[in-house]
MARBA-3410 file (N, C-alpha, C, O; in Angstrom, 1 decimal):
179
-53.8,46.6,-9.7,-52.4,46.7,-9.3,-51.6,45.6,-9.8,-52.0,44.4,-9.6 ~ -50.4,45.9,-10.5,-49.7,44.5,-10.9,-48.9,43.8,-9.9,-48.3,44.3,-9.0 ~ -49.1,42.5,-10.2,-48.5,41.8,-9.3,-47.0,40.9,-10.1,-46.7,40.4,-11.3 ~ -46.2,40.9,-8.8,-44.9,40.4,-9.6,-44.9,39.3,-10.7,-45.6,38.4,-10.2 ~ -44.7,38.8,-11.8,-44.4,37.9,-12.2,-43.3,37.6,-13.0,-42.9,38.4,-13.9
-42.9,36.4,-12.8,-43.2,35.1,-11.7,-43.3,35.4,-10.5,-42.8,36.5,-10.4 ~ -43.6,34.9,-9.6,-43.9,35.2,-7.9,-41.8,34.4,-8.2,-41.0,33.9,-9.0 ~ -42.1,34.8,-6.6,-40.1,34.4,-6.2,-40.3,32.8,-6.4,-41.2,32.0,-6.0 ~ -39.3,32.7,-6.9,-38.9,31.4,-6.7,-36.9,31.1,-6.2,-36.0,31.9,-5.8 ~ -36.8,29.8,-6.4,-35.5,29.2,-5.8,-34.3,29.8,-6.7,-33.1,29.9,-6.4
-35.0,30.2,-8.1,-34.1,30.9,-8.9,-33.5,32.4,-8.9,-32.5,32.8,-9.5 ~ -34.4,33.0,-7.8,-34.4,34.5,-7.7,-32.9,34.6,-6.7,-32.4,33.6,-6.1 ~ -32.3,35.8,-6.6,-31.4,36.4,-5.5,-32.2,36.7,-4.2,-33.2,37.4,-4.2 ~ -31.8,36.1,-3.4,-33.0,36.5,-2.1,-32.2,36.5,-0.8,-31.5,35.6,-0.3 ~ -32.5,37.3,-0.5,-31.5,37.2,1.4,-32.7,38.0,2.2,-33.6,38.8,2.0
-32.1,36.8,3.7,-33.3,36.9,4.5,-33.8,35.4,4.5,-33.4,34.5,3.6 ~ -35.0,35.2,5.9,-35.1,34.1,6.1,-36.3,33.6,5.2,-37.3,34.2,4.9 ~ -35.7,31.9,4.6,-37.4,31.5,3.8,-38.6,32.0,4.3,-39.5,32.4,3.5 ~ -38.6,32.1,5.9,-40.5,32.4,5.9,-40.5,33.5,6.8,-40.7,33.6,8.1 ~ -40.0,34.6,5.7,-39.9,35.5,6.6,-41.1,35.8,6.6,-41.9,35.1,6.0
-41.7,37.5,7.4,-42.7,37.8,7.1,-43.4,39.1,6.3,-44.5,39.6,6.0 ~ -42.2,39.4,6.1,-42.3,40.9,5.0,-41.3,40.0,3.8,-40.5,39.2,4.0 ~ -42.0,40.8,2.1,-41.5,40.4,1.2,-41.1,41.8,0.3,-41.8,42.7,-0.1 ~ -40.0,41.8,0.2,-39.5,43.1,-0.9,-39.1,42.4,-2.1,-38.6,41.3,-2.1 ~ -39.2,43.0,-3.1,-38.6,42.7,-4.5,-38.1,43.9,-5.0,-38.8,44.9,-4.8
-36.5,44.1,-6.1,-36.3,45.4,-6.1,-35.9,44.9,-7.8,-34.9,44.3,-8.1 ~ -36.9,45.3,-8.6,-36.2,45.2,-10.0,-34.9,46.5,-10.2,-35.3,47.6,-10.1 ~ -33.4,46.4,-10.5,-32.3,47.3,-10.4,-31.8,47.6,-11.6,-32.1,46.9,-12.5 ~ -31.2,48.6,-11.9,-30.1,48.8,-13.0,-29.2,49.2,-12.2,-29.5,50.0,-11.3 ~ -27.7,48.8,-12.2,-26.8,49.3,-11.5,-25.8,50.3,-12.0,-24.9,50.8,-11.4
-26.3,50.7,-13.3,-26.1,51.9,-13.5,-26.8,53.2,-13.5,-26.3,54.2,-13.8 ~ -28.4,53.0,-13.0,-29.0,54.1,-12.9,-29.1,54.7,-12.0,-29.3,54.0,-11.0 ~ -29.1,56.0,-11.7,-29.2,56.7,-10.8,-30.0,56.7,-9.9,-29.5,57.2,-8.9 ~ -31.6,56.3,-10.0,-32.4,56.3,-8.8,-32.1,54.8,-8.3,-32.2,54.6,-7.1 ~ -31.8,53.9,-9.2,-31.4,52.6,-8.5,-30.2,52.3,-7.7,-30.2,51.3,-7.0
-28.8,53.4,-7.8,-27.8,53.7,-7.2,-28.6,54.1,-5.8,-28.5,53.5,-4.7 ~ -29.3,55.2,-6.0,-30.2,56.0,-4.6,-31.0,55.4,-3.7,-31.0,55.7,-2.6 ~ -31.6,54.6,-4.4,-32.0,53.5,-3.7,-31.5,52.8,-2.5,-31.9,52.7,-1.3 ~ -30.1,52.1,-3.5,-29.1,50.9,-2.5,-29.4,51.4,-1.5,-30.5,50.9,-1.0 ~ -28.8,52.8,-0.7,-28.8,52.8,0.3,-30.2,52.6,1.2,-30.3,52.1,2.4
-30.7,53.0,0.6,-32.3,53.3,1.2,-32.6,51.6,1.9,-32.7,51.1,3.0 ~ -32.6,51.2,0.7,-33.3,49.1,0.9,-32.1,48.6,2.0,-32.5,47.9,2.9 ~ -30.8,48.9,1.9,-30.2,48.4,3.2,-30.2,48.8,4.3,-29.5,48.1,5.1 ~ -31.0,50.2,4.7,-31.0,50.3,6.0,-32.4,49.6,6.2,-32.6,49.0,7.3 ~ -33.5,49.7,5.2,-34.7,48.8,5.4,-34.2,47.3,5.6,-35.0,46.4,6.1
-32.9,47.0,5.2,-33.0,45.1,5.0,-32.4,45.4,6.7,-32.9,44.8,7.7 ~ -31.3,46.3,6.9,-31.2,45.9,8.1,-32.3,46.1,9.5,-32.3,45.3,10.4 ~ -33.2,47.3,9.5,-34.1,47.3,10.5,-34.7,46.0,10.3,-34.7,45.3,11.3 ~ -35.2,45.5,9.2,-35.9,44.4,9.1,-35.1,43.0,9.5,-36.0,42.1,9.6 ~ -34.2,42.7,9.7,-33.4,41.6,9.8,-34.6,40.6,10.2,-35.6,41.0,10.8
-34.2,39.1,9.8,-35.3,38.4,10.4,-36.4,38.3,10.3,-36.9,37.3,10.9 ~ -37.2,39.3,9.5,-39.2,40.0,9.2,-39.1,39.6,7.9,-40.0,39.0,7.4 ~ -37.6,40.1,6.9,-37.8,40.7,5.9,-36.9,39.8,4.5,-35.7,39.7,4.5 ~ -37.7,39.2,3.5,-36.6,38.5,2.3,-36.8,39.5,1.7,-37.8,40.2,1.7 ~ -35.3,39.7,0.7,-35.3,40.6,-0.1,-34.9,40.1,-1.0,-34.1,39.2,-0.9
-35.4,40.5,-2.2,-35.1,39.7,-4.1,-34.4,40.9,-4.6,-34.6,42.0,-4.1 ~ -33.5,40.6,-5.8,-33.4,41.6,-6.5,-33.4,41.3,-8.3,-32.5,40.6,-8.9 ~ -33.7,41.4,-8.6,-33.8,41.3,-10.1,-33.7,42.0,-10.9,-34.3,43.0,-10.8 ~ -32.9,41.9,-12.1,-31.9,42.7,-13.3,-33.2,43.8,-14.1,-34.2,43.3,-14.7 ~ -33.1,44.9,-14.0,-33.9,45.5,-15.3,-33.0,46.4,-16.0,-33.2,47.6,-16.0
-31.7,45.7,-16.7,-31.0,47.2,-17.0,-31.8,47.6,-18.1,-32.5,46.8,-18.8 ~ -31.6,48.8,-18.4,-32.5,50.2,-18.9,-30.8,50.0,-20.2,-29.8,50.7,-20.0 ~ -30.9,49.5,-21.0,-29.9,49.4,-22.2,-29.7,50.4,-23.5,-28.8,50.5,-24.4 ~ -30.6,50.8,-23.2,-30.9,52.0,-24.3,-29.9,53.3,-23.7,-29.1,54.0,-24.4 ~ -30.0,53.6,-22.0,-29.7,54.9,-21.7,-28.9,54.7,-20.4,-28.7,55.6,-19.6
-28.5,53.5,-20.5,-27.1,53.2,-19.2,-26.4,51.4,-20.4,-26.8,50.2,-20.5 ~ -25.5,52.2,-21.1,-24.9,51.4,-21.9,-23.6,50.2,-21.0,-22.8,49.4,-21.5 ~ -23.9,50.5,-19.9,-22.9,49.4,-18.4,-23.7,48.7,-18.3,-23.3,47.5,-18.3 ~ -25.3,48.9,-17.9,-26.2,48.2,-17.5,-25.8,46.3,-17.6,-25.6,45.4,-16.8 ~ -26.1,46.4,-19.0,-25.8,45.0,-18.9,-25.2,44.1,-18.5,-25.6,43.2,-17.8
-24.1,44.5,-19.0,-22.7,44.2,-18.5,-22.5,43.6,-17.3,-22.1,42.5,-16.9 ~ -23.1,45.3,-16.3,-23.0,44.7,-15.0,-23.9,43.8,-14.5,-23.5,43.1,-13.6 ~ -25.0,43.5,-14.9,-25.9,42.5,-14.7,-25.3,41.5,-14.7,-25.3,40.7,-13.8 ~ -24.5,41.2,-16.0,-23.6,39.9,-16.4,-23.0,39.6,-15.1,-23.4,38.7,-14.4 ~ -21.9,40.5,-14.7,-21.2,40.5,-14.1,-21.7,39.8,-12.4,-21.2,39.0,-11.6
-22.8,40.5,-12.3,-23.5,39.7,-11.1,-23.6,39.0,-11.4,-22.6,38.5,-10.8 ~ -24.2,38.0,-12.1,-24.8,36.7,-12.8,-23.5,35.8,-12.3,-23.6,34.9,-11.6 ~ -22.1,36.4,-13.0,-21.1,35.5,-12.8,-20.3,35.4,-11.4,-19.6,34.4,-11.0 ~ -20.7,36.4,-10.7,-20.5,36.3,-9.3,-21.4,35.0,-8.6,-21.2,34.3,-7.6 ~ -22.4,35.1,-9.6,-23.5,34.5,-8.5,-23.4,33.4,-8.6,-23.5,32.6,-7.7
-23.0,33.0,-10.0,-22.5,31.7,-9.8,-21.2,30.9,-8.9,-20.8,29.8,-8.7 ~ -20.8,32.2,-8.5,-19.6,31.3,-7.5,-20.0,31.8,-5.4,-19.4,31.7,-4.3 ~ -21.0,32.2,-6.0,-21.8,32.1,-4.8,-21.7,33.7,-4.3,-22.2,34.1,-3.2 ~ -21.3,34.3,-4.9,-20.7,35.7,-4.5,-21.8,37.3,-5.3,-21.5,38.5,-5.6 ~ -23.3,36.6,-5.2,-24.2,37.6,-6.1,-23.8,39.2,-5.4,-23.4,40.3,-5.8
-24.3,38.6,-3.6,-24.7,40.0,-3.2,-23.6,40.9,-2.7,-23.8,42.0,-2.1 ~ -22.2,40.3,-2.9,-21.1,41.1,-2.9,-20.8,42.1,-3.6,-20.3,43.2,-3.4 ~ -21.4,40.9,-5.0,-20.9,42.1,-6.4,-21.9,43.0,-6.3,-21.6,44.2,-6.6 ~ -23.1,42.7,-6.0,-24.1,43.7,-5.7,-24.0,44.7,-5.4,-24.5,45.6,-6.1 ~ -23.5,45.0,-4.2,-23.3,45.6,-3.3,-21.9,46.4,-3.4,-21.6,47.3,-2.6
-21.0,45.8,-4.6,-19.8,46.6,-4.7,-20.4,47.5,-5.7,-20.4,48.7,-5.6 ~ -21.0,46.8,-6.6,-21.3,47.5,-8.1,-22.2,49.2,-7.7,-22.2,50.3,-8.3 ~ -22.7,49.1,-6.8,-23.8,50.0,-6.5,-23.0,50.9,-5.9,-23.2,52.1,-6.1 ~ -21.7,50.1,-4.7,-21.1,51.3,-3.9,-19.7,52.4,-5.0,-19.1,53.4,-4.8 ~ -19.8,51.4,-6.0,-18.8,52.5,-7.1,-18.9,53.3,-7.8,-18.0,53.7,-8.5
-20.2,53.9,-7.6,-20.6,55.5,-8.2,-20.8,55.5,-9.7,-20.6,56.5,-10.4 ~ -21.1,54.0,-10.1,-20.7,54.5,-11.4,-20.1,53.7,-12.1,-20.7,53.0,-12.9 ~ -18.7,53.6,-11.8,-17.4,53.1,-12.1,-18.2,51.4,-12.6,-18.6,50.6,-11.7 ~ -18.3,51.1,-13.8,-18.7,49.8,-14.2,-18.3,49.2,-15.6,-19.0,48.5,-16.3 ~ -16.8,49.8,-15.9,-16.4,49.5,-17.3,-16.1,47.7,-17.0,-16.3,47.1,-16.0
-15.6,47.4,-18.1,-15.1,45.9,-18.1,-14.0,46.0,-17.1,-14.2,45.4,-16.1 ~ -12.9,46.8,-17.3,-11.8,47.1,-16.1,-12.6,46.5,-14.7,-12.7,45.4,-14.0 ~ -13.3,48.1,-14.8,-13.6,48.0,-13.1,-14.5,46.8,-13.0,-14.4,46.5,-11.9 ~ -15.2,46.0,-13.5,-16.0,44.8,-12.9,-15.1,43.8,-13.6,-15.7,42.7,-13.5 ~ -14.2,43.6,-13.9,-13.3,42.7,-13.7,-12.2,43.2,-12.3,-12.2,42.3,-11.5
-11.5,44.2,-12.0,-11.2,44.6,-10.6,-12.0,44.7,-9.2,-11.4,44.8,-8.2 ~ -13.3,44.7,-9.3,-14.3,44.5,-8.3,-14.3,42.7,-8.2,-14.7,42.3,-7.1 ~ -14.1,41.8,-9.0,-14.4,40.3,-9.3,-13.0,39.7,-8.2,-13.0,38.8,-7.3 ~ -11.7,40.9,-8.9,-10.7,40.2,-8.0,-10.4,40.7,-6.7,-9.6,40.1,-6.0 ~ -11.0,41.8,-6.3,-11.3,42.6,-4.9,-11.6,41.6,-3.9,-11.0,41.5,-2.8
-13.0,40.7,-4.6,-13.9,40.0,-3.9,-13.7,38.5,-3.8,-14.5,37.7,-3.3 ~ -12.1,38.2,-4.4,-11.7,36.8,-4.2,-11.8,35.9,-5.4,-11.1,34.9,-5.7 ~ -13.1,36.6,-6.3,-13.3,35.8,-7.5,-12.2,35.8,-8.8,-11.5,36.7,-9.0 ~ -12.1,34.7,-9.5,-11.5,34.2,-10.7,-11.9,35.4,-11.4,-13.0,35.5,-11.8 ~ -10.9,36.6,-11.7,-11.1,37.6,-12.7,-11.2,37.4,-14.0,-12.1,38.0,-14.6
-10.5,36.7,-14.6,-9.9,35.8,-16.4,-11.2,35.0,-16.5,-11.7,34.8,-17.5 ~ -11.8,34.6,-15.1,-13.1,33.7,-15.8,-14.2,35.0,-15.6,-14.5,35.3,-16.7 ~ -14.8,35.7,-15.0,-15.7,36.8,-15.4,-15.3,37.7,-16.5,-16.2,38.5,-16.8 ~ -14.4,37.8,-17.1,-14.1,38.4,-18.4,-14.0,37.5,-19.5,-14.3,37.7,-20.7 ~ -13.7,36.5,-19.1,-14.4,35.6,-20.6,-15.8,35.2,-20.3,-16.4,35.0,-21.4
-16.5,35.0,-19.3,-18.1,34.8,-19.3,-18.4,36.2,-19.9,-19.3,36.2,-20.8 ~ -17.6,37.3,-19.6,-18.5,38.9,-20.1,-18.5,38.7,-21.5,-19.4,39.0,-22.2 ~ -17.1,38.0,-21.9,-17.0,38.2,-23.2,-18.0,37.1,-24.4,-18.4,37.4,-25.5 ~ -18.1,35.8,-23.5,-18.8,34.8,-24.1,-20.4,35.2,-23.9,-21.2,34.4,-24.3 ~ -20.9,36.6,-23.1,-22.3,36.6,-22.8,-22.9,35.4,-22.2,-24.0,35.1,-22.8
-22.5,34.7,-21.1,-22.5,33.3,-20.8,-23.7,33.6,-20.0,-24.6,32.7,-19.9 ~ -23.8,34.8,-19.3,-25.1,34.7,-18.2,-26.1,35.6,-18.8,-27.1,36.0,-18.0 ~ -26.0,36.2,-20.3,-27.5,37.0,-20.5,-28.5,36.4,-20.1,-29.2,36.8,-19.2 ~ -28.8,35.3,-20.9,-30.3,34.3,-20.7,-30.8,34.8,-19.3,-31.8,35.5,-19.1 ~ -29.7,34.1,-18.1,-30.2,35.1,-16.9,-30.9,36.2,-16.8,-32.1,36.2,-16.7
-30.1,37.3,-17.0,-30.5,38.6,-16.7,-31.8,38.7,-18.0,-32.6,39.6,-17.9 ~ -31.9,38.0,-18.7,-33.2,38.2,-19.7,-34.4,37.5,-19.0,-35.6,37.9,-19.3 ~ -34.1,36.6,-18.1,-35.3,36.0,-18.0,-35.5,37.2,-16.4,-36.3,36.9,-15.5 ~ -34.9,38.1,-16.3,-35.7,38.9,-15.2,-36.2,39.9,-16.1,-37.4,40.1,-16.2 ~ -35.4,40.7,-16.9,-36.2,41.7,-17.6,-37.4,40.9,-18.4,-38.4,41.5,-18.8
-37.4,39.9,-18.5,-39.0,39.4,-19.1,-39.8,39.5,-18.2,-40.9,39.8,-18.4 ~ -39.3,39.2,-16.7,-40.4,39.2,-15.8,-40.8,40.3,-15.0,-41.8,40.4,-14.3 ~ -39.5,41.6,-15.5,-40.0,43.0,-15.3,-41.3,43.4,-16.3,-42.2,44.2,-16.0 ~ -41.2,42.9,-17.3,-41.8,43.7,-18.2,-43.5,42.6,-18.5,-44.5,43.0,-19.2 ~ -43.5,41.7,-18.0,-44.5,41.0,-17.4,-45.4,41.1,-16.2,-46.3,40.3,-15.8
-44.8,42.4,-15.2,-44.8,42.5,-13.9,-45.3,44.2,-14.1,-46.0,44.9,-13.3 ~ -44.9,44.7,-15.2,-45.2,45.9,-15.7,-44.5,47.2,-15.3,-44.8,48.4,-15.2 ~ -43.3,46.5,-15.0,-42.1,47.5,-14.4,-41.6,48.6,-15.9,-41.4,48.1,-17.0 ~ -41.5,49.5,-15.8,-41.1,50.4,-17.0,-39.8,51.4,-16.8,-39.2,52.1,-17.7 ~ -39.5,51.4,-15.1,-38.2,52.0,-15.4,-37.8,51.5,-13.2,-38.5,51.0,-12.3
-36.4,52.0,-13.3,-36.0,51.4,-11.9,-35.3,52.7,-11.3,-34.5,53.5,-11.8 ~ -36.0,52.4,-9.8,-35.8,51.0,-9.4,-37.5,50.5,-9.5,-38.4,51.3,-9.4 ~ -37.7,49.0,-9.6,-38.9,49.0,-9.3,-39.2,48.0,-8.7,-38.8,46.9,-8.8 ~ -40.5,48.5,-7.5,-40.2,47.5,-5.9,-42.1,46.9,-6.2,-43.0,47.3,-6.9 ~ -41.8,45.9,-5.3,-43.0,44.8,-5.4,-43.2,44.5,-3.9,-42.4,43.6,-3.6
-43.8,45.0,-2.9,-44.2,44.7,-1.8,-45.3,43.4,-1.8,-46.4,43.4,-2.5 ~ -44.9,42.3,-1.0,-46.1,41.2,-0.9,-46.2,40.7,-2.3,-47.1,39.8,-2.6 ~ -45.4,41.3,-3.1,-45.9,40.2,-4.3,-46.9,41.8,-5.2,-47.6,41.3,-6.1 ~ -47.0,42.8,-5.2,-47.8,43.6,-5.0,-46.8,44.7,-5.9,-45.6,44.9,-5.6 ~ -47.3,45.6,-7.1,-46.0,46.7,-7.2,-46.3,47.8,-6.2,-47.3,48.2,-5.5
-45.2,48.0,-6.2,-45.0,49.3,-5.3,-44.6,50.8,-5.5,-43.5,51.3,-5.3 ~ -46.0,51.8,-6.1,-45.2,52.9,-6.8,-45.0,54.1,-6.5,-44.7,55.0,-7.3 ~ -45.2,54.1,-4.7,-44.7,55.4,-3.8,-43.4,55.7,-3.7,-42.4,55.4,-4.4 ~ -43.5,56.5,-2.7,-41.8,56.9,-2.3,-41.0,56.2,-2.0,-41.7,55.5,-1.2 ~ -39.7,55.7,-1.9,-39.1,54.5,-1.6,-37.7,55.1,-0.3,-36.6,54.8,-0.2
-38.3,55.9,0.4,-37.6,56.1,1.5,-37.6,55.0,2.4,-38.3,54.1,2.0 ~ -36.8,55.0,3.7,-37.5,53.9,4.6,-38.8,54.1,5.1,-39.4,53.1,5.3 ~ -39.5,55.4,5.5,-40.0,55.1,6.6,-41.9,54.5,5.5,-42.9,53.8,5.8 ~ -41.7,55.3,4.1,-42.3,54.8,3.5,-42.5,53.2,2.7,-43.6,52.8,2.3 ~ -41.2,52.7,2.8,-41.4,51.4,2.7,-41.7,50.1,3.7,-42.2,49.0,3.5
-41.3,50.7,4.6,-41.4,50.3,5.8,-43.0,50.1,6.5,-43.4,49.2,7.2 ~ -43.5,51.2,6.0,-45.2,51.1,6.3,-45.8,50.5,5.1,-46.4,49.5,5.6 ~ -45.9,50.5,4.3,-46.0,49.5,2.8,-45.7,47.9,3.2,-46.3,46.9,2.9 ~ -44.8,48.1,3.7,-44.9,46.5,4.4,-45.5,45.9,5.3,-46.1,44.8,5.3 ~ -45.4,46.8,6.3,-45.7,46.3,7.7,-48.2,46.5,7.3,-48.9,45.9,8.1
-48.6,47.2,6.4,-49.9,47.1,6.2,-50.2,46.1,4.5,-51.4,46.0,4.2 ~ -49.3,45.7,3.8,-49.3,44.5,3.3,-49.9,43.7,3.2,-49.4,42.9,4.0 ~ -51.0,43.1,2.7,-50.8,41.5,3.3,-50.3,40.5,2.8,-51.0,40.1,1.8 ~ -49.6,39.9,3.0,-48.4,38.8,2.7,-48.8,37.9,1.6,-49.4,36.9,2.0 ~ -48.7,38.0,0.4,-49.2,37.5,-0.5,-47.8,36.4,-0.9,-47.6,36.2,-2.1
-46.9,36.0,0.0,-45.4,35.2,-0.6,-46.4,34.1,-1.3,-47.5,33.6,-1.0 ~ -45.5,33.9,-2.2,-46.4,32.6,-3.4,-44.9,32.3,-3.7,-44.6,32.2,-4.9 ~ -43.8,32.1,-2.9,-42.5,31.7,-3.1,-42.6,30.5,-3.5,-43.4,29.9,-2.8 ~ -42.2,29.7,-4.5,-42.3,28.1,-5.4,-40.8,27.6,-5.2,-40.4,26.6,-5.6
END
């Protein structure tokens, strides 16, 4: 069974407590459709879990067959740098879609952020390296399409409902190798 790599580190997106005791990892494209289907799924899991449960998320946009993908990855990237990852996250996924330059520069100023500077980072490609060094670690981890989830450090390639993820965790065994 493949296991994540790199295991999480301080570099990853992660919410939830350092030692928690359940570990999810969610490689995303926020333009794809089962990774849209998802969101909802992992947030009623992040909320039952509150307190049990860290959650990662890491870039795999699919570039070939969601031409936003990147972009919006970018776009997180530059959020995250102003401390604002899991906002844009979490807007990007609730917009159906909607992920031209426009709209992720109007989701940037929704959310408080400097709009003029996420449109010249999109434009300068200032945070690919980022989102590359996760698709390297998707594709090292042996992820091939998203969403794609890593329980304990572990891939995970069942159903991704809650009540199925939920037991995937809770019979786990906690392999965090967080660095």
């Amino acid at each position: 069974m493949p296991e994540l790599t790199p295991p999480l580190s301080a570099e990853d997106h992660v919410e939830g407590p350092d030692r928690a005791e359940f570990e999810l990892v969610m490689f995303g494209d926020f333009q794809c459709p089962y990774s849209a289907a998802a969101y909802p799924i992992v947030r009623r899991l992040r909320d039952r879990m509150a307190g049990k449960l860290i959650f990662a998320f890491r870039h795999f946009p699919l570039r070939e067959i969601h031409p936003d993908a990147q972009r919006a990855a970018e776009a997180a990237e530059a959020a995250a740098a102003k401390g604002a990852f899991w906002q844009m996250h979490d807007r990007m996924y609730e917009a159906g879609g909607a992920l031209s330059s426009d709209d992720l520069i109007a989701y940037a100023a929704e959310l408080g952020l400097d709009a003029e500077r996420l449109a010249a980072e999109l434009g300068s490609a200032t945070h690919r390296p980022r989102v590359q060094r996760d698709l390297d670690s998707g594709a090292a981890s042996g992820v091939s399409g998203t969403p794609g989830f890593f329980v304990g450090g572990r891939f995970y390639g069942e159903s991704f409902d809650v009540q199925s993820l939920t037991a995937a965790l809770e019979t786990s065994p906690l392999s965090r190798r967080r660095q």
